[in-house]
Each structure stands twice: as C-alpha cells, then as structure tokens.
C-alpha positions as CSV (number, residue, x, y, z in Angstrom):
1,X,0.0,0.0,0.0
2,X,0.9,3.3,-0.8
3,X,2.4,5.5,2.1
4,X,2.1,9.0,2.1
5,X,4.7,11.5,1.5
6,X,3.2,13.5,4.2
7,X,2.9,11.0,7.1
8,X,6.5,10.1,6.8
9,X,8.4,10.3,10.1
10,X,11.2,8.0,9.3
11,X,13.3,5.9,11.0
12,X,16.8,5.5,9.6
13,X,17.5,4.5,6.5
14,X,14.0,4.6,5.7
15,X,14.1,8.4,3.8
16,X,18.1,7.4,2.5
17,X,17.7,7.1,-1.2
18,X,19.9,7.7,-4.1
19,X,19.6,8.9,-8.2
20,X,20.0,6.0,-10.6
21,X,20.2,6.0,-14.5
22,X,18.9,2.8,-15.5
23,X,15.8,0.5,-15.4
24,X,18.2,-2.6,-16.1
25,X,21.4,-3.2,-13.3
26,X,24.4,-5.1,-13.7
27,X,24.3,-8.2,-12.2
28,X,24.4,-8.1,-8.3
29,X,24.3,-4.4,-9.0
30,X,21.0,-3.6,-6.6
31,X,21.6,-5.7,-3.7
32,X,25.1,-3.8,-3.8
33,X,23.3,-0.6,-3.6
34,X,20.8,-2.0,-1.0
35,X,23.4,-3.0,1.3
36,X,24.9,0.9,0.8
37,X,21.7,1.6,3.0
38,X,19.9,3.3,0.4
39,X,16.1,2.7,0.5
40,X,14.8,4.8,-2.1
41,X,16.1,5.0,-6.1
42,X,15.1,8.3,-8.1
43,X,14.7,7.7,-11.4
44,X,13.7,9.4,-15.1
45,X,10.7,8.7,-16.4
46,X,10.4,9.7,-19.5
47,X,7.8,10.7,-21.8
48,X,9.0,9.8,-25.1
49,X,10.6,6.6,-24.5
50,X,7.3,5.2,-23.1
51,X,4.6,6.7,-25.8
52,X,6.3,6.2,-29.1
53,X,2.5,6.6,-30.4
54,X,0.2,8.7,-29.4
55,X,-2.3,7.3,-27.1
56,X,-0.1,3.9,-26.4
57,X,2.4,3.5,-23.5
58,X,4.8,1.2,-22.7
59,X,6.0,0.9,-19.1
60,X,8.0,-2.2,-19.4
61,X,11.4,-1.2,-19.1
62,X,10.0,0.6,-15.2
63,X,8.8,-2.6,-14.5
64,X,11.5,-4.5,-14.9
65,X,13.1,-2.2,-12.8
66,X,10.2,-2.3,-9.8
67,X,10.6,-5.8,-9.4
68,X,14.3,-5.2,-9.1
69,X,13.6,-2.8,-6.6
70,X,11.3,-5.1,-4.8
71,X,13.5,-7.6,-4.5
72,X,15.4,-5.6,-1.4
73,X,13.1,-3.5,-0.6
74,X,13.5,-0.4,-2.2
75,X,11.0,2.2,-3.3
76,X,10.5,4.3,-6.2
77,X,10.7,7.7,-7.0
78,X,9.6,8.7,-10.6
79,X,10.4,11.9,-12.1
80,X,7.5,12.5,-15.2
81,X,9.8,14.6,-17.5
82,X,10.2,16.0,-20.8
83,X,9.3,16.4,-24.0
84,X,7.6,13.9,-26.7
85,X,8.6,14.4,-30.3
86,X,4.7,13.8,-31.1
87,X,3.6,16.7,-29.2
88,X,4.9,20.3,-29.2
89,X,7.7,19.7,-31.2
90,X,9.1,17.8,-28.3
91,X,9.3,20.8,-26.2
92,X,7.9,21.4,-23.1
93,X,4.5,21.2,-22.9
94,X,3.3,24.7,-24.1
95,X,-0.5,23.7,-25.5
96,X,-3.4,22.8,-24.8
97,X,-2.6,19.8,-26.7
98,X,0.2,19.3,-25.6
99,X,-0.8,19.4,-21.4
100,X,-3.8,17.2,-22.2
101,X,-1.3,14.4,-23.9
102,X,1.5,14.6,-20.9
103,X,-1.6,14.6,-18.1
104,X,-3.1,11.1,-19.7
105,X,0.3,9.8,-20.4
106,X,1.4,10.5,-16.4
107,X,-2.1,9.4,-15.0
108,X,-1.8,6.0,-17.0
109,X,1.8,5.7,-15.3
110,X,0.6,6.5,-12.0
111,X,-2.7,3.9,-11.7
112,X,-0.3,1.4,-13.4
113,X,1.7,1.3,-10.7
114,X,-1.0,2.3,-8.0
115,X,-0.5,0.7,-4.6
116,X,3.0,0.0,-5.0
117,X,4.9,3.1,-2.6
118,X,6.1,5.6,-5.9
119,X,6.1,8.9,-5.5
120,X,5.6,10.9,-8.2
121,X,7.9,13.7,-9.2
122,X,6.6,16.9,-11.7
123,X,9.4,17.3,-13.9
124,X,13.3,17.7,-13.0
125,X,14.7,21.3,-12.7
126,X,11.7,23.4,-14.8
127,X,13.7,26.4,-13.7
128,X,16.7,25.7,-15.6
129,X,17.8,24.4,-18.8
130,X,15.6,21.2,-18.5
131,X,12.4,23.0,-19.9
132,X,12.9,23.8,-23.4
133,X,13.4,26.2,-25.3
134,X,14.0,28.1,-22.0
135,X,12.0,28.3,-18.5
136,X,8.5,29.1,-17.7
137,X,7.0,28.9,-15.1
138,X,3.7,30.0,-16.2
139,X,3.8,27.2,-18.7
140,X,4.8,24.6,-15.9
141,X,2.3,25.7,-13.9
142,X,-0.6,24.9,-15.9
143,X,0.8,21.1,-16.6
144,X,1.3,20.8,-13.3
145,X,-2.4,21.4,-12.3
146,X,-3.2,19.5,-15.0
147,X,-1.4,16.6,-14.2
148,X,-2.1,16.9,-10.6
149,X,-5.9,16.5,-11.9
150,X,-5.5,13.9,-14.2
151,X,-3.3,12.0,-11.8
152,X,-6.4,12.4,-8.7
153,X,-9.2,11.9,-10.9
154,X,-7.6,8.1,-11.5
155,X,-5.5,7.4,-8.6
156,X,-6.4,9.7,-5.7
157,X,-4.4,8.1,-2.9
158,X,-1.0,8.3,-4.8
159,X,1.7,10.7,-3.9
160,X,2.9,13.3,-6.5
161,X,5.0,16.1,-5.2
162,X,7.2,19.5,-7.2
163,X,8.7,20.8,-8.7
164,X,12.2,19.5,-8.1
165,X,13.6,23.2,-9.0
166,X,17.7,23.4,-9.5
167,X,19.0,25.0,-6.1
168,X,16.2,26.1,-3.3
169,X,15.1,28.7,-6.1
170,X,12.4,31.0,-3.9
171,X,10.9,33.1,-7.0
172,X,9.8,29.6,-8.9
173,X,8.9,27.7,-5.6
174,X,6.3,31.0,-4.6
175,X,5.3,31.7,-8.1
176,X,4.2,27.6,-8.1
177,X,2.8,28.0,-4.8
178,X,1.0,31.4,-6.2
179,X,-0.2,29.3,-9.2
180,X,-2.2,26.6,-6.8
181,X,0.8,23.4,-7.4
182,X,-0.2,23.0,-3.4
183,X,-3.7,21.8,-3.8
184,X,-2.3,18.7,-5.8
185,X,1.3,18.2,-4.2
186,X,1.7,16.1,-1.5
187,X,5.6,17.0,-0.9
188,X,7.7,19.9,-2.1
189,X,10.6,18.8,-3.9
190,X,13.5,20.7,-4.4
191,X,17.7,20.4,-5.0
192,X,19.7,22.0,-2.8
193,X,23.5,21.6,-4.1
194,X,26.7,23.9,-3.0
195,X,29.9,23.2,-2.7
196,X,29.7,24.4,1.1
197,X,29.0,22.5,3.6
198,X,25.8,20.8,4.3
199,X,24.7,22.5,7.3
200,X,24.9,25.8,5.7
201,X,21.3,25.0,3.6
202,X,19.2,25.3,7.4
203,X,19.0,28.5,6.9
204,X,17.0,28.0,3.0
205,X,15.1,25.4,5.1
206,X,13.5,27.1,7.1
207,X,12.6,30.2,4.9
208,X,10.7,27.6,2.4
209,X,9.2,26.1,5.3
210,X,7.7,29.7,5.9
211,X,6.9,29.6,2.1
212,X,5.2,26.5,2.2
213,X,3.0,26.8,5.3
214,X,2.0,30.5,3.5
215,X,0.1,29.2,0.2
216,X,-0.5,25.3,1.9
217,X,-4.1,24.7,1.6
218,X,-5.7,24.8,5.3
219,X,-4.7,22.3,7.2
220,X,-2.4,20.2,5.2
221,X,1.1,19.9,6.0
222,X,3.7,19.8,3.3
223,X,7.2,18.4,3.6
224,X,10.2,19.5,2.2
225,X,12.1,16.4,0.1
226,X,15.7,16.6,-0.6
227,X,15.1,15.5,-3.9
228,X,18.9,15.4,-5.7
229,X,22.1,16.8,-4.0
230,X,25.1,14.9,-3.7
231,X,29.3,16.5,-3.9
232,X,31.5,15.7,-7.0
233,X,34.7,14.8,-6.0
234,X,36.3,16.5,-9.2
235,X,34.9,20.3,-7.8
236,X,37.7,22.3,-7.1
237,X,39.2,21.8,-3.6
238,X,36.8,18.6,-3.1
239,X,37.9,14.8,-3.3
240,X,36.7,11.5,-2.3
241,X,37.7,11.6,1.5
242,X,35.5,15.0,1.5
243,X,32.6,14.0,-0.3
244,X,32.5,10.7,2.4
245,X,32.2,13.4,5.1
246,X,29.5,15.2,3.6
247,X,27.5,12.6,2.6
248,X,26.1,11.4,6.1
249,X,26.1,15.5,7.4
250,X,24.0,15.9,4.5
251,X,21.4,12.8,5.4
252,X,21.7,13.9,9.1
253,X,21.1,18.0,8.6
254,X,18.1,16.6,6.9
255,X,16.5,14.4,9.2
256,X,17.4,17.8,12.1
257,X,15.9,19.7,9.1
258,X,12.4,17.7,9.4
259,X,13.4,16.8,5.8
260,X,11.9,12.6,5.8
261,X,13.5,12.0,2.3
262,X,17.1,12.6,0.9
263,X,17.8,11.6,-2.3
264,X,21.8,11.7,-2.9
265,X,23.3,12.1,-6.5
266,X,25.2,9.7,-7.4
267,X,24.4,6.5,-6.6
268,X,27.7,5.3,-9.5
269,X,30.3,7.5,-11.5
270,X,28.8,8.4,-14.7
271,X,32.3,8.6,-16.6
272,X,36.4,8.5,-15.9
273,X,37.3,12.2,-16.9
274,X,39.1,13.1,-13.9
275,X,38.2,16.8,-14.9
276,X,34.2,16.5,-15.7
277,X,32.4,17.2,-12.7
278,X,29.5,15.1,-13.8
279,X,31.9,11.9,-13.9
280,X,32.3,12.6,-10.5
281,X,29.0,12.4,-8.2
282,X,28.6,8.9,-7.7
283,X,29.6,6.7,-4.3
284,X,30.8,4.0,-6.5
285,X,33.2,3.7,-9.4
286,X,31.8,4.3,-13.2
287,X,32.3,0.2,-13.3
288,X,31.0,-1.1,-10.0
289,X,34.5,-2.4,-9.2
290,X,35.4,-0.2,-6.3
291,X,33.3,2.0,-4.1
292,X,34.4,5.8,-2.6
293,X,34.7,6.2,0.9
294,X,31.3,7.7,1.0
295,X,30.0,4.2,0.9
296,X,31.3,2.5,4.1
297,X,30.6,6.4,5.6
298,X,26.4,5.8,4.8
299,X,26.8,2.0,5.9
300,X,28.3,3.2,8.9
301,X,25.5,5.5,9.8
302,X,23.0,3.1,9.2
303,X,25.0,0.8,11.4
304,X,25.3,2.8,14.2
305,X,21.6,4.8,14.2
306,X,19.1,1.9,11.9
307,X,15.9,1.8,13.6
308,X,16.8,5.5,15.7
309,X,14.6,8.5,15.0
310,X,15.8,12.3,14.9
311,X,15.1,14.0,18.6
312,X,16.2,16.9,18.5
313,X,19.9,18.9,18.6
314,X,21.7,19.4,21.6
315,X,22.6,22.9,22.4
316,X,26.5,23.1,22.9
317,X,29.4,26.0,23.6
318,X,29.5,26.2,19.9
319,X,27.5,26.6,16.8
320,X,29.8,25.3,14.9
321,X,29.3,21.8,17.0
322,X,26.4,19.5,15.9
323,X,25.4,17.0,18.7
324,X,21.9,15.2,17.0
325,X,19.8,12.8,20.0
326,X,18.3,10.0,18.3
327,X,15.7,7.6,20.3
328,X,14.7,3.9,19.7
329,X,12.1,3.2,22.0
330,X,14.4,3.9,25.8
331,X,17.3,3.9,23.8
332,X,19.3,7.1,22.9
333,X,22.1,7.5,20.4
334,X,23.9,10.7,19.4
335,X,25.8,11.4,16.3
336,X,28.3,14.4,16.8
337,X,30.4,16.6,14.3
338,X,31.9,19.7,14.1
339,X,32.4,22.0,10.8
340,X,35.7,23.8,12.7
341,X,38.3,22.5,10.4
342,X,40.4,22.2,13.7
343,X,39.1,19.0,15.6
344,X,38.4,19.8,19.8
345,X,37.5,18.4,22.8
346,X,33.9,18.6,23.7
347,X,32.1,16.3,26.6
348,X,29.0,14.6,25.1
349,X,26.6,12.3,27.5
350,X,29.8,12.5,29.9
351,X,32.5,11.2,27.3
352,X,35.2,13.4,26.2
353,X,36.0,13.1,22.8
354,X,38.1,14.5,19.7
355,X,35.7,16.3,17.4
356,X,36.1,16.4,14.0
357,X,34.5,16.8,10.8
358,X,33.3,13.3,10.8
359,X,30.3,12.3,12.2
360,X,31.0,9.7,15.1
361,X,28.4,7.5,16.7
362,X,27.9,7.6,20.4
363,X,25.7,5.7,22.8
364,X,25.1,7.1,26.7
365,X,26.9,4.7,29.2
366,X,25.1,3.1,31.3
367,X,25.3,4.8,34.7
368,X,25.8,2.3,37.9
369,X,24.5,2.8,40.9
C-alpha cells in the first residue's frame, strides 16, 4: 500500500535514497546498492521513450526495474519529464494539446503502478535548462495542475509532489505555490547543491518552510524532500575523502531539518574524466568495481543509528558543533560533528572526545549505581 509523503516520520535509513540511471542493473548491482543503505532510487521517467504513439504507452522497461527494486526492498521515486517528439515539437509542454497528452500519459503511469509506494515527481529542474526552449513557469504551472488532476481523478491516494527546481530557487517555488501546485502536491521537492557544507542549507530550510505553510491549503502539512544533491569529488578543492564526510552531514542535517526523504546524487560514477564534474557524483566507481569512501561512511551510519529517529539537537558551547539525539524506543544514540576544520574536545553524555569533521556514533553509558 501506498504510504504518504506527508505522514513520513522516518526511522533511519528509511528516507536514505539515491539517483540512478537505468531501469536494467548489472548483475548483483541492486543488492550492492541495497546493502549501501539506500532505501529509495530516483529515477527518469520519460515521456518519449514510453509513448512512441500517441495514445499507447509502454511501461516495461520501469517494470523490470520495480521488481528489481522489490526484491530488497526499495521504493521508487519517478520523475515525469520532458518532451515527446509527437507533441509540441518535443518541447515542453506549451499547448493545450500538448498538457492534455502529458496529463493522460502520467495518469496512465501512475494507476499502473498504483498501490506500490512511488512517489511521483513533476518534472526535474523546470527552472533551468531542463524546460525547453528556456523556463517558464507560467507554462509549468498549468501542466502541473493538469497533471495533478488527471493524476487524482484516476488514482487519488497516490503521492505526486514538485517541482524538483535546480538550487532552493524561492521566485519559482512562490510563483508555483501562487499558481495553486499546493492543492495537488503532497511534498515539495526541491535540489539543494553547493559546494559548502551541508549545514549551511538550514537557513533556505527554514525560509521555504515559511513559504510552504504560506500558500499550503488549510490544514495540510507539506514536507520538504531533498530530492537530488550529492558533492563531485572533481569540484575544485573537493575529493573523495570529502565527499564521504558530507554525505552522512548531509542525510543527518536533513533528518534535524524535518526533511523525511534525501535523495543523494550519485548512486555510480557516470564517466572516468578526472576533470568532468559530472563523472564525479557517484559513491561507487563508473564500473562497480570499487566504491568511494562515502560508501562505508552511509553504511556506517546506518549501522550505528538503523531503527533510531531524529530528537532533537543538543545545544553546545559552539554553533559550529552539531550534537543530534536520536531515540529507539528507551534507547538514545547521538551522532556528533563539528564544521571547525580544527578538531576539539567537547564532553558529550559525559565522554570526552576528539571532534572532528566526521560524524561519530555515540551511545550514553550506562550509569551504575
């Protein structure tokens, strides 16, 4: 049964996911990424490559790829992007015609795979290069209403959530919210790289939060989903050891954030340049023969915190120390960093330790009588 994006208050790894780019893996392949941590895969789904002619769809390469996923576990989430070469010039959507075609195509995808946990993405990035000729967001919000319709009138229990904008990009996010994208979304998606640390996107966070709670139809509470965001290691003063720091900051700011879904990109390498950026996202190699140290780093999170929920932060003598109390029924867990590129001493539940800029995993003592 379908879980809604809304009611998610998850226990770790449960909201841990990670972008793929393909409905076919490589042999052993999933339960590699599986045992990473990840529970969630975000994945294209593309409007051309599934109606080749007009009026017919064919989801068979997706479900191939859902019964992959169930296998170990793992849940879907389904971007519906981009243009069809039989409508609109394959542009973006930008007719009547064209809306209409794109709304049946995504409601046919959605009851096809009703009842199985997907969550439904509007488009990837509308505010940037991704809607041709150039963004619109009058344009994208129309087929997102109209999909958000089409999608109700046929499956009104499934989740479908927007608009997955490049960046936390406030002017698109309120002119969507303006436009009425609320009524139909049941999570707010959006991409929040930089190449500064993690913990410096709380302060976006909160402001959209604002944003959302402002235009949210009465009494419906909208998350925020981390929808893409992820560290090349070939950025400029970045390499592997760093991006296996940031990676569980980022899934833990998150979860402090109230942010139930992170979505890391990459989940593999998509090339060997050692200057392209975009070769350079993944947590394992381009060839699956070696992982990046930000693979044991999720592994060792969920290790240490699987089955904990987020409590709350513990105030400290700094702001630049992050001390996060996780519970588990009577059981408490902390994980602790600091972003002080000097490592200190700090007391946490009576230890001393070394903090650094890797999270470590502490649990309380138990105290004797």
């Amino acid at each position: 049964m379908a879980v809604a994006a809304n009611a998610l208050e998850p226990s770790v790894p449960d909201g841990f996911g990670v972008n793929i780019h393909f409905t076919d893996p490589r042999p052993g392949e999933m339960k590699m990424l599986a045992d990473a941590g990840f529970k969630w895969v975000r994945m294209d789904f593309h409007w051309g490559g599934t109606e080749r002619e007009k009026g017919k769809y064919d989801f068979r390469a997706h479900d191939r790829l859902m019964t992959a996923l169930d296998e170990h576990g793992i849940r879907a989430l389904f971007i519906l992007d981009y243009g069809n070469r039989l409508y609109d010039n394959g542009l973006a959507p930008c007719t009547d015609e064209g809306r209409v075609a794109f709304a049946r195509w995504a409601a046919a995808a959605v009851e096809h795979f009703k009842d199985r946990g997907v969550l439904w993405e509007m488009w990837n990035e509308p505010n940037i290069k991704f809607w041709k000729p150039a963004p619109n967001v009058t344009n994208y919000i129309a087929l997102a209403r109209a999909t958000g319709k089409a999608i109700r009138a046929v499956a009104p229990r499934e989740q479908y959530s927007g608009p997955a904008t490049s960046l936390i990009d406030m002017k698109f996010l309120e002119a969507c919210f303006q436009g009425g994208t609320l009524e139909y979304w049941d999570a707010v998606t959006v991409h929040p790289y930089r190449q500064k640390a993690p913990e410096t996107v709380l302060a976006e966070y909160a402001k959209l939060r604002t944003l959302i709670d402002k235009y949210a139809p009465k009494g419906k509470r909208i998350p925020i989903i981390s929808g893409e965001w992820g560290y090349s290691c070939a950025w400029k003063n970045f390499n592997d050891d760093r991006q296996g720091k940031y990676l569980p900051r980022q899934f833990l700011v998150n979860l402090m954030a109230g942010v139930p879904l992170s979505i890391w990109y990459d989940w593999r390498d998509d090339g060997t340049d050692p200057k392209e950026p975009e070769h350079h996202f993944g947590v394992v190699r381009h060839l699956l023969r070696e992982t990046k140290p930000a693979y044991p780093a999720l592994q060792a999170l969920v290790a240490n915190l699987r089955g904990y929920r987020f409590d709350k932060r513990v105030e400290t003598a700094s702001p630049d120390d992050f001390v996060l109390l996780f519970r588990k029924n009577w059981q408490t867990k902390y994980a602790v960093w600091t972003t002080n590129a000097a490592p200190h001493e700090a007391t946490v539940c009576d230890q001393r330790l070394t903090l650094t800029d890797t999270p470590q995993y502490i649990t309380p003592k138990e105290k004797t009588r």
